[in-house]
PAKE-30859 format. One record per residue (C-alpha): residue in three letters; residue number from 1; x, z, y. Coordinates in nm, 4 decimals, always signed. Each point is the difference from the previous one (the first is absolute). Layout:
N
ala; NUM; X; Z; Y
...
This chain:
290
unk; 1; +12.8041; +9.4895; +8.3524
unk; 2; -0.0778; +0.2275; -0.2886
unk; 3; -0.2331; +0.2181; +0.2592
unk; 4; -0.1778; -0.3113; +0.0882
unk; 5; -0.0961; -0.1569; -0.3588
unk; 6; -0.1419; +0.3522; -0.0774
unk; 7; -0.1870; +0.0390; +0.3354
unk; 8; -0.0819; -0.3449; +0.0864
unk; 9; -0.2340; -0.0781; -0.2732
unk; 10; -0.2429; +0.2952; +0.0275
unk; 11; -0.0134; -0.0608; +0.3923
unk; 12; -0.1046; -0.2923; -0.0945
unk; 13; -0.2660; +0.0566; -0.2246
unk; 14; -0.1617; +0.2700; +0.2473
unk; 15; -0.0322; -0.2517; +0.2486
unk; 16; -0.2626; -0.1120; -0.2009
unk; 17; -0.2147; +0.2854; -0.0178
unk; 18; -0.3030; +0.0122; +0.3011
unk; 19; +0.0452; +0.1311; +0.3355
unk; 20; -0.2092; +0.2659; -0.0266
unk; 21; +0.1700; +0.1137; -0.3427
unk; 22; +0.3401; +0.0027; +0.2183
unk; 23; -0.1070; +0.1731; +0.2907
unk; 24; -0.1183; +0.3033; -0.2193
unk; 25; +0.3494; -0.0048; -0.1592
unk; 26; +0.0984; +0.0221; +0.3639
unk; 27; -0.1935; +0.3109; +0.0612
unk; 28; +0.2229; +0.1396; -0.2791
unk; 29; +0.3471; -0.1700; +0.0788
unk; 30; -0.1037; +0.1520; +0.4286
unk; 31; -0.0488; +0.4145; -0.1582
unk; 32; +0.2711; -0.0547; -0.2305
unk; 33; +0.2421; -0.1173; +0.2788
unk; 34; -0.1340; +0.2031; +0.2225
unk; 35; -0.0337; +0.3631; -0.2277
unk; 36; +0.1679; -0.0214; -0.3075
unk; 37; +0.3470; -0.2014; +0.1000
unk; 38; -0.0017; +0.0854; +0.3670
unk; 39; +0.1112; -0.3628; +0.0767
unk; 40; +0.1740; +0.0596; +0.3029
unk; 41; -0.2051; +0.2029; +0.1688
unk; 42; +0.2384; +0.1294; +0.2431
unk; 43; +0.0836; -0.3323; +0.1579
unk; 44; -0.3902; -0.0414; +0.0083
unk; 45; -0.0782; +0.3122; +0.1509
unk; 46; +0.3521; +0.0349; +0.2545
unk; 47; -0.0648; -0.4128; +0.0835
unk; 48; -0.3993; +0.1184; +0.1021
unk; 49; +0.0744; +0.3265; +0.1954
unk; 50; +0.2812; -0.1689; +0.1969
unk; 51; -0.2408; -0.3359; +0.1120
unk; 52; -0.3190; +0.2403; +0.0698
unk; 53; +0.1254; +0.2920; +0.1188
unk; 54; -0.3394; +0.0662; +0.1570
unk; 55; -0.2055; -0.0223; -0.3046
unk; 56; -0.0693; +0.3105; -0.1971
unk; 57; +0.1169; +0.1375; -0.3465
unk; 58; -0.3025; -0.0943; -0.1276
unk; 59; -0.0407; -0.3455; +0.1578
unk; 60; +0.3621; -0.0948; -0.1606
unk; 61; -0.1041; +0.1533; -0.3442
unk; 62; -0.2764; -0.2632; +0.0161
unk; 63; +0.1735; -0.2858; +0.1208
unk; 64; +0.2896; +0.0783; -0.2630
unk; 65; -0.2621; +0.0436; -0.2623
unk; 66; -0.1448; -0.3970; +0.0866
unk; 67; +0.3177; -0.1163; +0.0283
unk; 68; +0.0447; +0.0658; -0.3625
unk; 69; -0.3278; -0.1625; -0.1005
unk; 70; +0.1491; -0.2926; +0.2223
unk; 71; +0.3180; +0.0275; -0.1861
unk; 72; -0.1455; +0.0076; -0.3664
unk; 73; -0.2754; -0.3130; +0.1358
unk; 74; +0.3228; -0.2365; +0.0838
unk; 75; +0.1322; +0.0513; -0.3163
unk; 76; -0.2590; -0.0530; -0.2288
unk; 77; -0.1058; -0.3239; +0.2704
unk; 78; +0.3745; -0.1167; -0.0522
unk; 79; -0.0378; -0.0327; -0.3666
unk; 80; -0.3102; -0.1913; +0.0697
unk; 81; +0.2083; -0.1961; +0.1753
unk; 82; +0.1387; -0.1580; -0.3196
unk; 83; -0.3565; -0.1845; -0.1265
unk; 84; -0.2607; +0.0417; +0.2735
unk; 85; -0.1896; -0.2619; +0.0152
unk; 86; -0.0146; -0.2638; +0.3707
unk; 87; -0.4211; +0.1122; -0.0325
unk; 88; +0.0474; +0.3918; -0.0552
unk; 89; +0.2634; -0.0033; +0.2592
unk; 90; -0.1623; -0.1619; +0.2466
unk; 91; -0.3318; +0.2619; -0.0499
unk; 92; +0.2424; +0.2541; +0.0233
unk; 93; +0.1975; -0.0861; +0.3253
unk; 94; -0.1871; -0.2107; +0.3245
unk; 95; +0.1375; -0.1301; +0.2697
unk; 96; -0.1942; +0.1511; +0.2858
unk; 97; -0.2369; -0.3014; +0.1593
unk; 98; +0.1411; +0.0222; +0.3677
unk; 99; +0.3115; -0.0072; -0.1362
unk; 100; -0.0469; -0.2650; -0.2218
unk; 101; -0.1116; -0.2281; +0.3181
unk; 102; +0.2974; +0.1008; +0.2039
unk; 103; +0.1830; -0.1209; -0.2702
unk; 104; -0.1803; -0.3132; -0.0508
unk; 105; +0.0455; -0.0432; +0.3777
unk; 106; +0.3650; +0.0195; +0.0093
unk; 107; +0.0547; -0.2385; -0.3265
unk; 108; -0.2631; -0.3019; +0.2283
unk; 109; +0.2197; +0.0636; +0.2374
unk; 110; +0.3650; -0.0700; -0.2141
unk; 111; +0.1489; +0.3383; +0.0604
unk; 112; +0.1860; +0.1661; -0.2781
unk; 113; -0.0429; +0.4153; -0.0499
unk; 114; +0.2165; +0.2632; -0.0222
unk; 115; -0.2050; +0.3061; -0.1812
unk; 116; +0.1572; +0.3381; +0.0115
unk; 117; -0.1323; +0.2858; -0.2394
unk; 118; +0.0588; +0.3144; -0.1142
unk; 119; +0.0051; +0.2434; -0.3251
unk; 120; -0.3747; +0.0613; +0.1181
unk; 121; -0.3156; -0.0684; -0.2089
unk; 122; -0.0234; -0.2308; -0.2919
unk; 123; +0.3029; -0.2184; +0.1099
unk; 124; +0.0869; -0.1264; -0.3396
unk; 125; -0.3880; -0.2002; -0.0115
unk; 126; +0.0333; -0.0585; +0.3879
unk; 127; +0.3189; -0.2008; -0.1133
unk; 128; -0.1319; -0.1718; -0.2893
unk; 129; -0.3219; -0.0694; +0.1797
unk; 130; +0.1139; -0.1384; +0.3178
unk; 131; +0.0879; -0.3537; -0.1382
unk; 132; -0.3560; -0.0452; -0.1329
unk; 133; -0.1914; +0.1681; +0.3167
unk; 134; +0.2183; -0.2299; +0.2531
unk; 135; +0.0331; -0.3783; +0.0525
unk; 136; +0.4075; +0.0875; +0.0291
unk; 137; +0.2311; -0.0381; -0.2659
unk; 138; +0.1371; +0.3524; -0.0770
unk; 139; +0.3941; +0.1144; -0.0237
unk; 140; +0.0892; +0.3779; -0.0925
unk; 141; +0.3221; +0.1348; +0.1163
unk; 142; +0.1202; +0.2339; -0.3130
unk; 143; +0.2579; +0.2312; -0.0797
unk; 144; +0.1511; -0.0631; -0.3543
unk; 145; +0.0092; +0.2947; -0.2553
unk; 146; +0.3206; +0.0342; -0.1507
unk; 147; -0.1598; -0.0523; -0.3765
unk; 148; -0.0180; -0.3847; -0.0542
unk; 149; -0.3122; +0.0458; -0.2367
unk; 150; -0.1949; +0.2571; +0.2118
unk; 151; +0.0950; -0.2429; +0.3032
unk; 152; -0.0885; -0.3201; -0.1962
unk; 153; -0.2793; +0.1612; -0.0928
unk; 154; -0.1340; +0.1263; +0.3715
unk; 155; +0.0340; -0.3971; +0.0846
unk; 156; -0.2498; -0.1314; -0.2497
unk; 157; -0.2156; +0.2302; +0.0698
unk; 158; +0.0263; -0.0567; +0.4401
unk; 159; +0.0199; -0.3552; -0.0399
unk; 160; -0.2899; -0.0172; -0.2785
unk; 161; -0.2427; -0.0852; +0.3217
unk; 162; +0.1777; -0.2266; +0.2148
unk; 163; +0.2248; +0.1706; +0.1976
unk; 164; +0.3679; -0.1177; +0.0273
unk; 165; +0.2453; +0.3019; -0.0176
unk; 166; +0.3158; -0.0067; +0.1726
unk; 167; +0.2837; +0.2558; -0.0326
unk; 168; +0.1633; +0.2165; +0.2229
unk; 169; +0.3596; -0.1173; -0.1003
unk; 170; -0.1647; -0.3649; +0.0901
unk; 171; -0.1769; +0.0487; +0.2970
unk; 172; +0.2841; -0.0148; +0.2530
unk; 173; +0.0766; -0.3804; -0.1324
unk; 174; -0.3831; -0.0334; -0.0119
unk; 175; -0.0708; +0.1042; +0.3391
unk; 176; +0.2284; -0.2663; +0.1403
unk; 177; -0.2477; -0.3201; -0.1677
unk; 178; -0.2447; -0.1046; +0.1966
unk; 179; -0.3190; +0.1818; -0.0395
unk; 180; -0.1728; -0.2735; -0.1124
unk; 181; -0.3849; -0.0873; +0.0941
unk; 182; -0.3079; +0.2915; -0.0075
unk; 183; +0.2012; +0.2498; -0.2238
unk; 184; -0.0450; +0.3580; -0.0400
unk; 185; +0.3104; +0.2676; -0.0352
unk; 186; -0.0896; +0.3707; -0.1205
unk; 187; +0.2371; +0.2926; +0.0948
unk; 188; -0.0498; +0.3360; -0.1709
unk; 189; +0.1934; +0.0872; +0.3441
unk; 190; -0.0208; +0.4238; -0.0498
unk; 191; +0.2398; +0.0166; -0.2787
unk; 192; +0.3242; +0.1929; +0.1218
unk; 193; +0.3224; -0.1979; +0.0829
unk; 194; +0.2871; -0.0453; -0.1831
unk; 195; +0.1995; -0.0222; +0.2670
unk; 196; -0.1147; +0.2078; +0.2504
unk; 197; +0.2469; -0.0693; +0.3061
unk; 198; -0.1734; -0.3609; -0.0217
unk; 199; -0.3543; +0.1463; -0.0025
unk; 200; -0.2253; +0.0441; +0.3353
unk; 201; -0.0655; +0.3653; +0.0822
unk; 202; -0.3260; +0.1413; +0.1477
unk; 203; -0.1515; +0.2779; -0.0015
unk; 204; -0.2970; +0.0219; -0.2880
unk; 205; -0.2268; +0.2717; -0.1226
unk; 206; +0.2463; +0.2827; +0.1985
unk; 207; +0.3466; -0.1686; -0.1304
unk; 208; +0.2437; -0.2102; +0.0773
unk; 209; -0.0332; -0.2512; -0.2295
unk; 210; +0.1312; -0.2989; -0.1283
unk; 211; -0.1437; -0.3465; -0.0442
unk; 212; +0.1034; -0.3053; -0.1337
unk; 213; -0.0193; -0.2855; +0.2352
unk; 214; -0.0352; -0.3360; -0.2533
unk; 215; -0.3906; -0.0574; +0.0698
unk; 216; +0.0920; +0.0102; +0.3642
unk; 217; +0.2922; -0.1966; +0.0082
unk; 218; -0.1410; -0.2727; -0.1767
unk; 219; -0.3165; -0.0796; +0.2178
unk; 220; +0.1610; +0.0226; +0.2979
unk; 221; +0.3025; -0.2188; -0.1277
unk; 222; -0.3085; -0.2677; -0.0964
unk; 223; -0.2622; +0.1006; +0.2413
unk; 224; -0.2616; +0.0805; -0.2695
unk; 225; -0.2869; +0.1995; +0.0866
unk; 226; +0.0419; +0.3521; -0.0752
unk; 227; -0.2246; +0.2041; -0.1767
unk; 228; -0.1030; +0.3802; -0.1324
unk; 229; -0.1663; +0.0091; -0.3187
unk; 230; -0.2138; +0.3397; -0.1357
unk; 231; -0.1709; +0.0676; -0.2696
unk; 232; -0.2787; +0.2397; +0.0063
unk; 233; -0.1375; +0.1340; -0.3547
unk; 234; -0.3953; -0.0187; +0.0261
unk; 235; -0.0826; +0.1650; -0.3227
unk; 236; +0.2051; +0.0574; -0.3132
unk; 237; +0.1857; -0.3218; -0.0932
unk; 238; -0.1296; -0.1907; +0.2606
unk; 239; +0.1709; -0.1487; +0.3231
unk; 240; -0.0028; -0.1632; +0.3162
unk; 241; +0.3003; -0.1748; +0.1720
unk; 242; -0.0334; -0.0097; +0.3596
unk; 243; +0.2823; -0.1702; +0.2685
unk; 244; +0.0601; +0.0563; +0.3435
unk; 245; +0.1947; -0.1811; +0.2541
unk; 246; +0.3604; +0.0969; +0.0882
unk; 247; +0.1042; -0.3271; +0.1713
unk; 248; -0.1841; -0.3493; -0.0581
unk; 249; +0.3231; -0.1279; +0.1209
unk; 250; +0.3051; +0.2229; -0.1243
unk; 251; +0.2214; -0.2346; +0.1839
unk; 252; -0.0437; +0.1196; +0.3200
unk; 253; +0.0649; +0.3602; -0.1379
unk; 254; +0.3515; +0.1962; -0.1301
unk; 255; -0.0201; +0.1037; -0.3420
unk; 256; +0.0350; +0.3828; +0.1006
unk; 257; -0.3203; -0.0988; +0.1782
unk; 258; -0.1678; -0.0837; -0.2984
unk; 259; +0.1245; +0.2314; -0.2390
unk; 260; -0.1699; +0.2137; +0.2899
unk; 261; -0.3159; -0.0787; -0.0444
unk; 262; +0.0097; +0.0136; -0.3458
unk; 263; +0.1029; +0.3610; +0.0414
unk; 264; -0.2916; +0.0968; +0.2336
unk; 265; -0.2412; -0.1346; -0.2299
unk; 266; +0.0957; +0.1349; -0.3012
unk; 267; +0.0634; +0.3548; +0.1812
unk; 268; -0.3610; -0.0261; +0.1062
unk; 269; -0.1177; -0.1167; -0.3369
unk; 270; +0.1772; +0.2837; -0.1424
unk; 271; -0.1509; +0.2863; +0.2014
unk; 272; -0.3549; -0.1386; -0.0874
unk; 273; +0.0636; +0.0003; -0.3830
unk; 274; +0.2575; +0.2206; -0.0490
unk; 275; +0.0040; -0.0054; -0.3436
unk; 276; +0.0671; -0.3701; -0.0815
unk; 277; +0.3660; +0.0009; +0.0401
unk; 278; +0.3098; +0.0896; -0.2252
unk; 279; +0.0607; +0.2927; +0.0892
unk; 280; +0.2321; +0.1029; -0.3013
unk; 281; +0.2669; -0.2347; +0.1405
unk; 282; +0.2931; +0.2159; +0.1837
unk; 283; -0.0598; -0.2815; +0.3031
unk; 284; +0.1886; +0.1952; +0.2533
unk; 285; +0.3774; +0.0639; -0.1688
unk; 286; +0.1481; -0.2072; +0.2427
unk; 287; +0.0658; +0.1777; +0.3656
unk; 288; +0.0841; -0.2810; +0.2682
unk; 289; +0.3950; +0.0010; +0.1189
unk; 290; +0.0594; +0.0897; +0.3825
């Protein structure tokens, strides 16, 4: 509590400062994560070798050294977060125009969406954004922080566009409601599983790997379309959300089918922008029981 009265404030207060001023504080925050601390750079480096083992020593030193400057650019976009304005946000992250109208299409025709994302881009302003650049009404599926205040916090600031947040320790009583008419779920669905013997395995980027399955589960359970969501950076600060089908009907599918596709997207998405991806979480300390 004491940590967040004397943090929280000043967080606050450079939220207010200009996106460009932020962005050069990221250029120092990325060399002194990257140089001076060393901020895991083992896990970086061991987690890049082991998913490209046919890229060179120099190829990985340059995808490790954007990674950082993708690091430093989500957290000084985070504390943005906390007072960007609907206008600036909206400049800042599109929704791509032929997805917009597949979108569009599936809302005229009374079908709910299931979107499934990763750590990849700007996905803090693609999940602010999307309530504003759809006609659906947005829910976020969340996983609480232990700190009340920080989590308290986290939920003004998600909610302060729209978007209805839902936690993980609710969504299992959630998921059995009805999904009501023309809504829109989000699942951050690359995060590691707490419970790993319940997770779907596949191979991904070399490992055996595991995935939560709640995105997939819960379009198939109420046939909502199922979609892929990526965002691509198109210059410094500056976004575009584009979604791809995985099932316009996720009934007829099994979740492992779905959690599939999501999988093969965000692989491919990966190996064309190698960089925009956490790569300083230890994703693979689980190993999958015979």
């Amino acid at each position: 509590m004491i940590f967040y009265y004397l943090i929280a404030p000043w967080v606050h207060l450079l939220s207010y400062l200009p996106s460009g001023v932020l962005y050069k504080f990221a250029d120092l925050l990325a060399f002194v994560l990257r140089v001076l601390i060393r901020y895991r750079l083992k896990v970086v480096y061991g987690n890049l070798r082991q998913s490209f083992p046919y890229k060179s020593g120099i190829e990985i030193d340059a995808i490790a050294s954007e990674f950082y400057t993708h690091l430093a650019d989500r957290v000084v976009e985070n504390i943005k977060c906390f007072t960007i304005s609907e206008e600036e946000l909206n400049q800042r992250c599109k929704l791509d125009e032929g997805s917009k109208q597949l979108l569009l299409r599936l809302y005229e025709e009374g079908k709910s969406v299931t979107v499934l994302l990763g750590h990849t881009g700007a996905w803090e302003y693609a999940a602010l954004a999307a309530n504003k650049a759809t006609p659906y009404k947005a829910y976020g599926i969340y996983s609480p922080i232990k700190n009340k205040y920080m989590n308290d916090l986290i939920l003004r600031t998600r909610g302060r566009h729209g978007m209805q947040l839902i936690s993980m320790t609710e969504a299992a009583r959630y998921f059995k409601q009805d999904v009501g008419e023309r809504t829109m779920h989000l699942f951050i669905a690359d995060q590691s599983p707490s419970n790993p013997g319940r997770a779907y395995w596949t191979k991904f980027l070399h490992h055996d790997t595991a995935f939560m399955n709640g995105g997939g589960k819960y379009a198939t359970v109420h046939g909502t379309a199922a979609l892929y969501c990526y965002v691509k950076q198109t210059s410094r600060g500056h976004y575009t959300m584009y979604v791809k089908v995985i099932s316009e009907d996720a009934s007829t599918q099994k979740p492992n089918d779905i959690t599939q596709g999501f999988i093969s997207l965000l692989e491919k998405q990966l190996q064309a922008y190698p960089s925009d991806w956490l790569w300083s979480h230890k994703r693979w300390k689980h190993t999958r029981k015979p």
